[in-house]
C-alpha positions in Angstrom: 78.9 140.3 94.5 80.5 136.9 94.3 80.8 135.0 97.4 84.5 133.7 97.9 84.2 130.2 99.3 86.3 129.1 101.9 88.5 126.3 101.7 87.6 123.5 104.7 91.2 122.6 106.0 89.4 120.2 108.6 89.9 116.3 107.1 91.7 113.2 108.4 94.9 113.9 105.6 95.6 117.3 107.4 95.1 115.8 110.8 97.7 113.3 109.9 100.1 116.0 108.7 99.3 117.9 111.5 100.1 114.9 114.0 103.5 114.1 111.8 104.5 117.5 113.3 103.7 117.3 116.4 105.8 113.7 116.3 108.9 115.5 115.4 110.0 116.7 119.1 109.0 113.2 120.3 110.8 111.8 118.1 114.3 113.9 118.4 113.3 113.5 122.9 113.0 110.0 122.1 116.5 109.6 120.0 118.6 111.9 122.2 117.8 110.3 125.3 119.3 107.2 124.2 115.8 105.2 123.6 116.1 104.1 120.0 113.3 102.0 119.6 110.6 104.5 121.1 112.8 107.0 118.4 111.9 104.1 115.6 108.5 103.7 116.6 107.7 107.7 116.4 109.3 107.0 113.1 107.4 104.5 111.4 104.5 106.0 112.7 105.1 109.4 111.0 105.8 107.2 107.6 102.7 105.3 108.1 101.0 108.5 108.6 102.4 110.0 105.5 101.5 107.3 103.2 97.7 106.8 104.8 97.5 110.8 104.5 98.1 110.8 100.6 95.9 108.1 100.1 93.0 109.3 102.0 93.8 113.0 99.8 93.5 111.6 96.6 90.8 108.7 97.4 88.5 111.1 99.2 89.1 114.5 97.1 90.8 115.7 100.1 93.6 117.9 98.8 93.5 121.5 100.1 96.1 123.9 100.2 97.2 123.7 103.5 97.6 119.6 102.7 100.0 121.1 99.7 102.2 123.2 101.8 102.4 121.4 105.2 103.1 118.0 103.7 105.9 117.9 102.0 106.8 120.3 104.4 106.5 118.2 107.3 108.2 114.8 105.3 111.2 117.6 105.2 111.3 118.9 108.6 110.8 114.9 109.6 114.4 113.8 107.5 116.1 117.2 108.7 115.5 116.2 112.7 116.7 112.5 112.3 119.7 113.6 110.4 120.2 116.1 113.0 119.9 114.0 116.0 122.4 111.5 114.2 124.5 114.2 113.5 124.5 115.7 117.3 125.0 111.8 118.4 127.9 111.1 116.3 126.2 108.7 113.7 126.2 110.8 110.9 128.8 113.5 109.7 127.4 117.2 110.1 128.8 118.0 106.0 126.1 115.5 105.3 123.2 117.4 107.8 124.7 121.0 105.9 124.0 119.2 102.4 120.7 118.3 103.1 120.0 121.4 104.7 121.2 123.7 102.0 119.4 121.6 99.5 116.2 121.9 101.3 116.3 125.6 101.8 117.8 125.9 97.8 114.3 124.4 97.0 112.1 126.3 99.0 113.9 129.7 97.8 113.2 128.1 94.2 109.8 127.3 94.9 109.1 130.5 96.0 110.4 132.5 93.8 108.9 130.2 90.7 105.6 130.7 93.0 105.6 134.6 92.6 106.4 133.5 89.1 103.3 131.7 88.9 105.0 128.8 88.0 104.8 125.3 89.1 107.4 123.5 89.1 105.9 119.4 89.9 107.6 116.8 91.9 109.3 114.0 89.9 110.1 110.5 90.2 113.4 111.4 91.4 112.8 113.2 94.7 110.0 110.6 95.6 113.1 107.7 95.1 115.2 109.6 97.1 112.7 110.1 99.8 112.1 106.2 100.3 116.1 106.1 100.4 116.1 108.3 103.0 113.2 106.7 104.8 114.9 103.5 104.5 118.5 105.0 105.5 116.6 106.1 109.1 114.9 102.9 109.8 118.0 101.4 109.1 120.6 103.4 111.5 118.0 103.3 113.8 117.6 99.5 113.9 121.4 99.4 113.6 121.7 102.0 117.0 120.2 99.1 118.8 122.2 96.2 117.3 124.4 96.9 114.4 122.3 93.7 112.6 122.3 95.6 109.0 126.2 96.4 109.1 126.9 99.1 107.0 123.5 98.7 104.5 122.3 101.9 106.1 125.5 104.2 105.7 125.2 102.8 101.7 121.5 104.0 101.4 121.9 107.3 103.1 124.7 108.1 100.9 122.5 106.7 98.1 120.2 108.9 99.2 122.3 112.1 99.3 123.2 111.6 95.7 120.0 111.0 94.4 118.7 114.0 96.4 121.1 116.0 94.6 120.2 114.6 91.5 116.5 115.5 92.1 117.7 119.0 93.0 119.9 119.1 89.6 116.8 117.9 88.0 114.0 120.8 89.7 116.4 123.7 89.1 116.7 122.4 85.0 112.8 122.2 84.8 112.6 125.7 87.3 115.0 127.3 84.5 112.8 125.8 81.5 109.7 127.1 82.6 111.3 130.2 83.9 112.5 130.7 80.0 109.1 129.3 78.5 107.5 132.3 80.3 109.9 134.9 79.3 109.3 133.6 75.4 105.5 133.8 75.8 105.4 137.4 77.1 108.0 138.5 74.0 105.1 136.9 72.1 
């Protein structure tokens, strides 16, 4: 009988992911009670943490499955509590928190349906741009919460953002749809 080896979820990238989650209450405490740079710090420490996390995954042949699924999935749970604390203080208009939201749970429905599928449907250049938009959009409004020094370059990039998010979105459910049709052709085959 074959022995079924287990995955070892136990490496620095995981840690990192794992401590970008347990940052996302600090940072919406941090935000909400009015201390924007402690909110900004949280922040850029969660992006720093991203960006060292996939580097150490690919350098060290670190990439598990729990890396897969609680990555990206902590990068979107990290945009969806800023734009919700900017939406619950007034800085960001709640159609915009909805969009995002609806986007996000659109692509988790379509992942996991293409998932039961058995189809993967990769990550494009797209969603990463839109991801360093948004990144860029939060540092920004949270820079500009604290002194309005960037004027309205932040509201531009977070509306930047939302379009090429949708875009991206546009883009997954064309190559979700191809594949999904690909399949179907192969099995009539």
């Amino acid at each position: 009988m074959e022995k079924i080896r287990r995955e070892n979820n136990w490496n620095i990238p995981n840690a990192l992911t794992v401590l970008r989650l347990l940052l996302l209450p600090v940072f919406a405490w941090r935000y909400l009670i009015g201390d924007n740079s402690g909110a900004l710090v949280v922040y850029l420490v969660v992006q720093v943490s991203d960006l060292l996390d996939g580097f150490i995954a690919r350098k060290w042949r670190q990439i598990t499955s729990f890396g897969k699924l609680m990555d990206p999935l902590a990068d979107k749970l990290m945009l969806l509590t800023a734009l919700i604390c900017f939406g619950v203080r007034g800085k960001l208009a709640w159609w915009v928190v909805t969009l995002i939201l609806g986007k996000e749970a659109l692509m988790i429905a379509g992942g996991a349906f293409a998932l039961r599928k058995k189809i993967v449907v990769s990550a494009r250049w797209i969603g990463k741009v839109a991801t360093g938009l948004f990144a860029a959009a939060v540092i920004g409004m949270l820079i500009n919460n604290e002194a309005a020094v960037l004027g309205v370059l932040p509201q531009a990039l977070l509306y930047a953002a939302v379009a090429v998010t949708l875009a991206a979105l546009c883009t997954y459910a064309h190559n979700l749809l191809r594949k999904l049709r690909e399949a179907k052709e192969n099995r009539s085959s």
